[in-house]
N, CA, C and O atoms as a MOPAC input file, in Angstrom:
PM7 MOZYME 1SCF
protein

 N     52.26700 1   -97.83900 1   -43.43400 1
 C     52.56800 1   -97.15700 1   -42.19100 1
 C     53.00100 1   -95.72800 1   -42.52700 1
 O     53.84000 1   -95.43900 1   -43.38000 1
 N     52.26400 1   -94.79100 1   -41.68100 1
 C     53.13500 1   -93.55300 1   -42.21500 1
 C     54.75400 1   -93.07500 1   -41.25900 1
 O     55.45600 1   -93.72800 1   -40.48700 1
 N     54.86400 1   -91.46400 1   -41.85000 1
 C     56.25000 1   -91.45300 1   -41.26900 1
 C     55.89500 1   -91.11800 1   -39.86800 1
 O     56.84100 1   -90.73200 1   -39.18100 1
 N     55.00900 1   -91.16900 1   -39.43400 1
 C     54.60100 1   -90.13000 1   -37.76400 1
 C     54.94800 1   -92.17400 1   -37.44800 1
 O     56.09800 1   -92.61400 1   -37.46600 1
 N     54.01400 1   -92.86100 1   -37.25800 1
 C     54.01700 1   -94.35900 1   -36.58900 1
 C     55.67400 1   -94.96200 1   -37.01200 1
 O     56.42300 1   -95.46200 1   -36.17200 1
 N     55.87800 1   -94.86100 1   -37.86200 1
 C     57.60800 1   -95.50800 1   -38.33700 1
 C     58.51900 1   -94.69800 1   -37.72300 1
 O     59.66200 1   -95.14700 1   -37.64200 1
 N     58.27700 1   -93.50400 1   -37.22300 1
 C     59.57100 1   -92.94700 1   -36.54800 1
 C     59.36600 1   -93.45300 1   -35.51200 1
 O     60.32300 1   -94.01500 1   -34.98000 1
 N     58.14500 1   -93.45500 1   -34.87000 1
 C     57.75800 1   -93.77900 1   -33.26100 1
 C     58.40900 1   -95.23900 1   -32.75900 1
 O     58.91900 1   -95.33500 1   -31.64300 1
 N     58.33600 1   -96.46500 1   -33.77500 1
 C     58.33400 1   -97.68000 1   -33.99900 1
 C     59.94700 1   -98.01200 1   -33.95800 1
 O     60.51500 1   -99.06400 1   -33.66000 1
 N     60.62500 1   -96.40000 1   -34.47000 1
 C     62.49800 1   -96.61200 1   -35.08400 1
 C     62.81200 1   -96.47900 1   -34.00800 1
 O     63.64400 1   -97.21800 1   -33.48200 1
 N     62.14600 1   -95.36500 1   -33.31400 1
 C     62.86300 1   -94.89100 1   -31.88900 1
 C     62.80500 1   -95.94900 1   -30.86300 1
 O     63.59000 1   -96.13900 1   -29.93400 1
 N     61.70800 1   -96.62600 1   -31.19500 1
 C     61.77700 1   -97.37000 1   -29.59200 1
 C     62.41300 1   -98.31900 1   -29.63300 1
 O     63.03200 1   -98.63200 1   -28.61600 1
 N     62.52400 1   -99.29700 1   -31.05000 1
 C     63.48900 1  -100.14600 1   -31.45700 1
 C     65.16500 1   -99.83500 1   -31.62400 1
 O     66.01000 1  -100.72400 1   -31.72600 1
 N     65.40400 1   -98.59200 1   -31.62700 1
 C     66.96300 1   -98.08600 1   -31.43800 1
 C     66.82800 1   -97.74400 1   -29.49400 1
 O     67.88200 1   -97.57000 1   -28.88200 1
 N     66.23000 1   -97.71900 1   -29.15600 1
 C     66.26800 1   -97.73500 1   -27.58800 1
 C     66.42600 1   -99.54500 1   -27.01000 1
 O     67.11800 1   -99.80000 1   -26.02400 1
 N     65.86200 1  -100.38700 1   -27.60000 1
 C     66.06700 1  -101.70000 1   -27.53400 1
 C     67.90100 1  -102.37900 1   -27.77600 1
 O     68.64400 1  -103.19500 1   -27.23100 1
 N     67.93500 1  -101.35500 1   -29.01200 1
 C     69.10000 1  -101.89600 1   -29.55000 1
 C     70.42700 1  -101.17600 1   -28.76800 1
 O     71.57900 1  -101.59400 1   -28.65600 1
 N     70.00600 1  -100.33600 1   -28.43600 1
 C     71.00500 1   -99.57200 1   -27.46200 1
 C     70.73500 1   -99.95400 1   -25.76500 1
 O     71.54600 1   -99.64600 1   -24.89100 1
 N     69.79600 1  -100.47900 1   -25.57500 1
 C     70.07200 1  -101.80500 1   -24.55400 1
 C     70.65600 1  -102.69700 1   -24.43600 1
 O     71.28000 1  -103.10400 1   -23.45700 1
 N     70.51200 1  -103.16300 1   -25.54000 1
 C     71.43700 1  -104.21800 1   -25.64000 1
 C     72.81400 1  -104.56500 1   -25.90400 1
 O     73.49700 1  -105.54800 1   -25.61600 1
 N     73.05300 1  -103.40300 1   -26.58100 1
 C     74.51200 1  -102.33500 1   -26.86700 1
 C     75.34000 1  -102.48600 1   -25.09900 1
 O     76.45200 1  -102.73300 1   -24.63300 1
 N     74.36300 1  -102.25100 1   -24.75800 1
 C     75.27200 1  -102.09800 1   -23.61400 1
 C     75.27900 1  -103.18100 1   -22.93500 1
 O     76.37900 1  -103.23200 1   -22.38500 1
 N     74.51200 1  -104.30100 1   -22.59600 1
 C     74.59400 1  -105.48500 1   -22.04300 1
 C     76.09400 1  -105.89100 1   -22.74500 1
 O     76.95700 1  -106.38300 1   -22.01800 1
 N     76.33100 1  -105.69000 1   -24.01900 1
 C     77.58500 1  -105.99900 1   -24.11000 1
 C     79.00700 1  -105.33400 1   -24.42800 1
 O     79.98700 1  -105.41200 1   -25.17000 1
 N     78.36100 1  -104.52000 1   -23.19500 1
 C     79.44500 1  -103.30100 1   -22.72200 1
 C     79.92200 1  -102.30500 1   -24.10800 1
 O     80.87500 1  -101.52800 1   -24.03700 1
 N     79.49000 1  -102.39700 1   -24.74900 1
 C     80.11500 1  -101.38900 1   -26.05500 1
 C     79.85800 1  -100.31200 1   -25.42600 1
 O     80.62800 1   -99.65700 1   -26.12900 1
 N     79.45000 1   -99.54600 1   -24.71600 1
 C     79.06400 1   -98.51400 1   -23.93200 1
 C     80.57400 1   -97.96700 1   -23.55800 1
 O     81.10600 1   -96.89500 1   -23.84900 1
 N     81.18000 1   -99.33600 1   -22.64200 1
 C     83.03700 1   -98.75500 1   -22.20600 1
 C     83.86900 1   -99.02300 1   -23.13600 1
 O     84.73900 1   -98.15200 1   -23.12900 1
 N     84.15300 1  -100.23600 1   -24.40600 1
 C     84.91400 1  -100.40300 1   -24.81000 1
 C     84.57400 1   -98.95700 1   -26.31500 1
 O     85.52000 1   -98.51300 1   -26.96500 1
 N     83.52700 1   -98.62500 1   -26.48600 1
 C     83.65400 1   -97.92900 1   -27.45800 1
 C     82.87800 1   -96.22200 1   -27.09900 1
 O     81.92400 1   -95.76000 1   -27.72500 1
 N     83.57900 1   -95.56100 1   -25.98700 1
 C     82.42300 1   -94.32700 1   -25.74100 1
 C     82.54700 1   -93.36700 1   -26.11800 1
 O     81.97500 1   -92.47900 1   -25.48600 1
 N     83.22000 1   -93.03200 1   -27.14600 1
 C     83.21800 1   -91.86800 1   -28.03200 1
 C     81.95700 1   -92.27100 1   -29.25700 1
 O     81.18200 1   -91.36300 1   -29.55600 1
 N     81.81400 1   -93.46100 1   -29.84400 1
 C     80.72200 1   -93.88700 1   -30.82500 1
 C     79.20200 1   -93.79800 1   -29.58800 1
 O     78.11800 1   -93.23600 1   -29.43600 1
 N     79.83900 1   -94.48900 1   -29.15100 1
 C     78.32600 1   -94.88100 1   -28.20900 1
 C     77.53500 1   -93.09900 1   -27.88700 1
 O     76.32000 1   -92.91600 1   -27.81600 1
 N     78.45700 1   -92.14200 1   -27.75800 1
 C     78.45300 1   -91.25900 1   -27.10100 1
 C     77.35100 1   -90.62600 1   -28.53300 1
 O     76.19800 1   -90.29400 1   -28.25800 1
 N     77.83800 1   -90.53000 1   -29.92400 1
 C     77.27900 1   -90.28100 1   -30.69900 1
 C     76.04500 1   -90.93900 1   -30.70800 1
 O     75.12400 1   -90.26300 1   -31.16500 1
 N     75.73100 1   -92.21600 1   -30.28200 1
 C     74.79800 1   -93.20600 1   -30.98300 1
 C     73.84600 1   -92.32500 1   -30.21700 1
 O     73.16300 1   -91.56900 1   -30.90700 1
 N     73.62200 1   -92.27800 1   -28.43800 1
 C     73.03800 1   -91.55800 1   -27.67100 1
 C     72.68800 1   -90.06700 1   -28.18500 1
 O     71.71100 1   -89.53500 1   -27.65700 1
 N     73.53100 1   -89.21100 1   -29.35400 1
 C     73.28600 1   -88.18200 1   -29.89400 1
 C     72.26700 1   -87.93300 1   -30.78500 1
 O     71.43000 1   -87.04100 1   -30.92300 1
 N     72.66300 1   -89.34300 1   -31.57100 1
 C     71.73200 1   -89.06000 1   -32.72800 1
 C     70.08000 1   -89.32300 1   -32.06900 1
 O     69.25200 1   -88.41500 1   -32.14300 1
 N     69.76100 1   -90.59200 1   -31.46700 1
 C     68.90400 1   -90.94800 1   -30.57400 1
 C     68.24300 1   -89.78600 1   -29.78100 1
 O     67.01500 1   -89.73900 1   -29.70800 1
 N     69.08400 1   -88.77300 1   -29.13800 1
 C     68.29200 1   -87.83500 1   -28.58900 1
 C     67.78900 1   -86.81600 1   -29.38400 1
 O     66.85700 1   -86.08200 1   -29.05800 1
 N     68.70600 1   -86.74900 1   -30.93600 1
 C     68.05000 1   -85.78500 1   -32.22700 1
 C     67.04700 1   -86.30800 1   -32.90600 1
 O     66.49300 1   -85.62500 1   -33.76700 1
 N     66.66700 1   -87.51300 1   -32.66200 1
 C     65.35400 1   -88.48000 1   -33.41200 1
 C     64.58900 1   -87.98600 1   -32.78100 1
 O     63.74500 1   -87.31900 1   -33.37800 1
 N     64.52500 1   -88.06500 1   -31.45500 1
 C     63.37900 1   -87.97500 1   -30.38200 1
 C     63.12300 1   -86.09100 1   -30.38300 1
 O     62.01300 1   -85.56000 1   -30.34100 1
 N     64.20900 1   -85.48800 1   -30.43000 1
 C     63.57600 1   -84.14400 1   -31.31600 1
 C     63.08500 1   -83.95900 1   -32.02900 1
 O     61.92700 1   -83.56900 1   -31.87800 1
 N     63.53900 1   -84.08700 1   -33.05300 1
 C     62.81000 1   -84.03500 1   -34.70600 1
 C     61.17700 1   -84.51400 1   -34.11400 1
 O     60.15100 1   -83.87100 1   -34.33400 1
 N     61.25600 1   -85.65400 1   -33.41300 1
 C     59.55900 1   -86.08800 1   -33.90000 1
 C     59.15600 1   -85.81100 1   -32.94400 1
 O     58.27000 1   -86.65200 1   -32.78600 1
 N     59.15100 1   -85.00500 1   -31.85600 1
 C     58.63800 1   -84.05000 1   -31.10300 1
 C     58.03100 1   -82.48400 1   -31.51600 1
 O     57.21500 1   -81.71500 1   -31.00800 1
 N     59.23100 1   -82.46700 1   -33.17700 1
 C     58.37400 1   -81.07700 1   -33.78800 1
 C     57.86900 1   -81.26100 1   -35.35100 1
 O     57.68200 1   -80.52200 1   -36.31700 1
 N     57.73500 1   -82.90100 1   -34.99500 1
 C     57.07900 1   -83.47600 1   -35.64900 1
 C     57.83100 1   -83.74200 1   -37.37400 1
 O     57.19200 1   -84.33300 1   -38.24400 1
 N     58.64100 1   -83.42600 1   -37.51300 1
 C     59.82000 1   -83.57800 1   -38.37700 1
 C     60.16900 1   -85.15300 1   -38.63000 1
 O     61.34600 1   -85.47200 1   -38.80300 1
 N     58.99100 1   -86.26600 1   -38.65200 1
 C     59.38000 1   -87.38800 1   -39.20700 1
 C     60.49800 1   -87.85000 1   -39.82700 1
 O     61.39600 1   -88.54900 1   -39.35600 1
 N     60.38400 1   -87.44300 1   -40.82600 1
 C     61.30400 1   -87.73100 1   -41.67700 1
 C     62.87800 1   -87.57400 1   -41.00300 1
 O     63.82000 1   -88.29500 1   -41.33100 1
 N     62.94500 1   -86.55000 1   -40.06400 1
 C     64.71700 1   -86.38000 1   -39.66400 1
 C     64.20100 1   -86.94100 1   -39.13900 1
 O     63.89000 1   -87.65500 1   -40.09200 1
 N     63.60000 1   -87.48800 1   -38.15800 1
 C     63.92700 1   -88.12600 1   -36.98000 1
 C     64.15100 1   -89.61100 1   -37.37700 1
 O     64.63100 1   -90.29700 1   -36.47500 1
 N     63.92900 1   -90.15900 1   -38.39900 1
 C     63.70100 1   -91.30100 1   -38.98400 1
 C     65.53800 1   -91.58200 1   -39.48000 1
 O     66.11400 1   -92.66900 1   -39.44600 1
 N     66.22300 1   -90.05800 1   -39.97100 1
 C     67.35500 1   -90.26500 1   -40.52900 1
 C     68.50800 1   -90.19200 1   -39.09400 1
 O     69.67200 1   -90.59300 1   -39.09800 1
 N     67.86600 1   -89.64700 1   -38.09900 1
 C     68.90400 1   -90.03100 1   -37.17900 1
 C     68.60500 1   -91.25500 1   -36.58800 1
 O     69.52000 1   -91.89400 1   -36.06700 1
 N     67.93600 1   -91.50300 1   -36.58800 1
 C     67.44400 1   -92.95500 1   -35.67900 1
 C     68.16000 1   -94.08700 1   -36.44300 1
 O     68.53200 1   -95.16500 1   -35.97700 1
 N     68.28600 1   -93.61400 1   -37.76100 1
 C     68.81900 1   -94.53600 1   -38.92600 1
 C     69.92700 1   -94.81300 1   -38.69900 1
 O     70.27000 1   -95.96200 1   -38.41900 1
 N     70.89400 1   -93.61500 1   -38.78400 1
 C     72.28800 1   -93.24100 1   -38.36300 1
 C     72.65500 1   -93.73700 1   -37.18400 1
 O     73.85300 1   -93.90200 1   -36.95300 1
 N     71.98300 1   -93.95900 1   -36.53000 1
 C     72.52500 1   -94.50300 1   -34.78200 1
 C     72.85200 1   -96.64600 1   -35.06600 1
 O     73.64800 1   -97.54200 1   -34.78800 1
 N     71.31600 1   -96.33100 1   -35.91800 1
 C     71.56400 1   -97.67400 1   -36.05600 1
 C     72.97900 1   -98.55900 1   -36.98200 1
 O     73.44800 1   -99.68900 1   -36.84600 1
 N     73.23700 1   -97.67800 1   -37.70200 1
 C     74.21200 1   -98.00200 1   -39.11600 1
 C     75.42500 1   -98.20100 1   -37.78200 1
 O     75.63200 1   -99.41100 1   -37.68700 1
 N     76.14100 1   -97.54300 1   -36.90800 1
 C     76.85800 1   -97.08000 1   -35.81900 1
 C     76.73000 1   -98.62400 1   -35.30200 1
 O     77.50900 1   -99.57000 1   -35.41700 1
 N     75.61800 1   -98.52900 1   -34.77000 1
 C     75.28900 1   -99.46400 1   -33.53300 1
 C     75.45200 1  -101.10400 1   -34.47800 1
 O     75.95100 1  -102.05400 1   -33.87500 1
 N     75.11600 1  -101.23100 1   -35.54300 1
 C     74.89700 1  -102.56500 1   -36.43200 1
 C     76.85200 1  -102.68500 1   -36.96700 1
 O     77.42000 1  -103.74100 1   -37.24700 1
 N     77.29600 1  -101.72300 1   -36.96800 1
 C     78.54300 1  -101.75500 1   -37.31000 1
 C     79.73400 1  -102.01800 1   -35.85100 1
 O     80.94100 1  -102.22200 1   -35.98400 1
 N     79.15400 1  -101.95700 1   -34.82700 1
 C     80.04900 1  -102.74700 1   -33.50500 1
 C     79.70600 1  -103.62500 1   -33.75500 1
 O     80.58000 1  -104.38000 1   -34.18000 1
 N     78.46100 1  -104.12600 1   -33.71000 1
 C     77.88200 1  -104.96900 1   -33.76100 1
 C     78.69100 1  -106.09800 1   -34.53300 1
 O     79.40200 1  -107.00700 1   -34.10500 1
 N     78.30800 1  -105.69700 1   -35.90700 1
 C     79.32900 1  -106.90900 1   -36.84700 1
 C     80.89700 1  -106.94100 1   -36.62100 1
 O     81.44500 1  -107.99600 1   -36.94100 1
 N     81.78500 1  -105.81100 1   -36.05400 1
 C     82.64700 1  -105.93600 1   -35.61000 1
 C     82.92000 1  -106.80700 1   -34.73900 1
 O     83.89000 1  -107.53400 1   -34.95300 1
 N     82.35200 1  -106.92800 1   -33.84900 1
 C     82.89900 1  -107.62100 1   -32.12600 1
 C     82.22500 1  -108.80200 1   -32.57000 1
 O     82.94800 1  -109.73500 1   -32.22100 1
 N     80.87900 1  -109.39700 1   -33.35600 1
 C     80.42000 1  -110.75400 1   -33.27300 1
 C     80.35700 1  -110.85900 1   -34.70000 1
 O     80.05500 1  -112.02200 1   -34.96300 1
 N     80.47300 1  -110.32300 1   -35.52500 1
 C     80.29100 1  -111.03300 1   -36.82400 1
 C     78.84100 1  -111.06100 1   -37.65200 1
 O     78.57800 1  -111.30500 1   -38.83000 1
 N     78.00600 1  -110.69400 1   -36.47500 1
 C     76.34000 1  -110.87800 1   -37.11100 1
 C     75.36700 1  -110.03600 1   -37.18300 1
 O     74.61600 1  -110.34400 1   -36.25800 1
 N     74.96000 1  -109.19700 1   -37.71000 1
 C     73.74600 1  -108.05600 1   -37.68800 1
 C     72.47600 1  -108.35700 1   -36.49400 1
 O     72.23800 1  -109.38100 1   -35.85300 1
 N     72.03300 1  -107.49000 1   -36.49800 1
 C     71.09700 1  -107.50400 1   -34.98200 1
 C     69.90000 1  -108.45900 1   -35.06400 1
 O     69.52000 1  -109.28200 1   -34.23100 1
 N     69.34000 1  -108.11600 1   -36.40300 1
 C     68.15100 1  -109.38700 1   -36.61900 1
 C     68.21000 1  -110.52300 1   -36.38000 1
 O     67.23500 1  -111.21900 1   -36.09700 1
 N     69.99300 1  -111.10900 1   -36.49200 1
 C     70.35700 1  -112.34700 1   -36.56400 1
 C     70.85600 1  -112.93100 1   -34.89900 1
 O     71.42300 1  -113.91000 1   -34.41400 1
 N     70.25100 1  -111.67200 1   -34.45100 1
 C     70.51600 1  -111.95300 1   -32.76800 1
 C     69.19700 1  -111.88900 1   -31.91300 1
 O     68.64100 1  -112.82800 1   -31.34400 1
 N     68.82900 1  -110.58300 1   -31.95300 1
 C     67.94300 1  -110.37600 1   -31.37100 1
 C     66.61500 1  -110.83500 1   -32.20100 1
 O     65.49600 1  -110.68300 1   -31.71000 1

């Protein structure tokens, strides 16, 4: 896969995961992180708009490390092991 299809593939899967982020409200109990997660997410979707794969791949990354780390906080289990 190259980096143009794997960023496309990160982004839409950190848009999933930040759905679901919020189904279990981490959105209110945590909105200073969340607030970032939405940051980095909107700097992915830059980057690979000027076609900058590769960053967009490292923020999309970063949102996720964020988002996988409430995650194991509040339930104990990484996202694969959920979703």
């Amino acid at each position: 896969m190259d980096f143009e299809k794997r960023a496309k593939k990160d982004i839409e899967k950190l848009e999933n995961f930040i759905e679901y982020s919020r189904s279990l409200n981490f959105h209110k109990k945590y909105p200073k992180l969340f607030e970032h997660i939405l940051n980095y997410k909107k700097d992915s979707e830059h980057y690979y708009f000027k076609k900058d794969y590769f960053s967009s791949l490292g923020c999309a990354n970063y949102a996720y490390g964020i988002l996988e780390g409430l995650l194991f906080n509040e339930k104990g289990k990484y996202f694969h092991e959920i979703i």
